[in-house]
C-alpha positions as CSV (number, residue, x, y, z in Angstrom):
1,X,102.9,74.5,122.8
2,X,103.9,71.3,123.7
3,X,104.1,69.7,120.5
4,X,107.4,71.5,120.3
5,X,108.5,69.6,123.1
6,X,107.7,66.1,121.5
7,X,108.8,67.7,118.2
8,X,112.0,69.3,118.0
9,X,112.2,69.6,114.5
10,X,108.5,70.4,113.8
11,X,109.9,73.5,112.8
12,X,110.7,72.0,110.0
13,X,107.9,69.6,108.8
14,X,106.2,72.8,109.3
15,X,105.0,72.5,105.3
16,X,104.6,68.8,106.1
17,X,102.0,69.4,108.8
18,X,100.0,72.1,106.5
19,X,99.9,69.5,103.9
20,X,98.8,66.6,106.3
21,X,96.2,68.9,107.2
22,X,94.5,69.0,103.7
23,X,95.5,65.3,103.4
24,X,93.4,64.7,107.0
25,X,90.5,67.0,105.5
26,X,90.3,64.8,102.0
27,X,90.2,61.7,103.9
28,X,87.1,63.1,105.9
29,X,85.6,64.1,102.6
């Protein structure tokens, strides 16, 4: 995991990164 290294707090944009995701997959749509 070294995201968590770069990330510290992705812990908490942990939501924010699941909603990127479907953001990401609309875009591609």
């Amino acid at each position: 995991m070294e995201l968590l290294s770069e990330k510290p707090s992705f812990a908490e944009s942990a939501p924010s990164c699941h909603r990127l995701g479907q953001l990401q997959a609309s875009l591609r749509s």
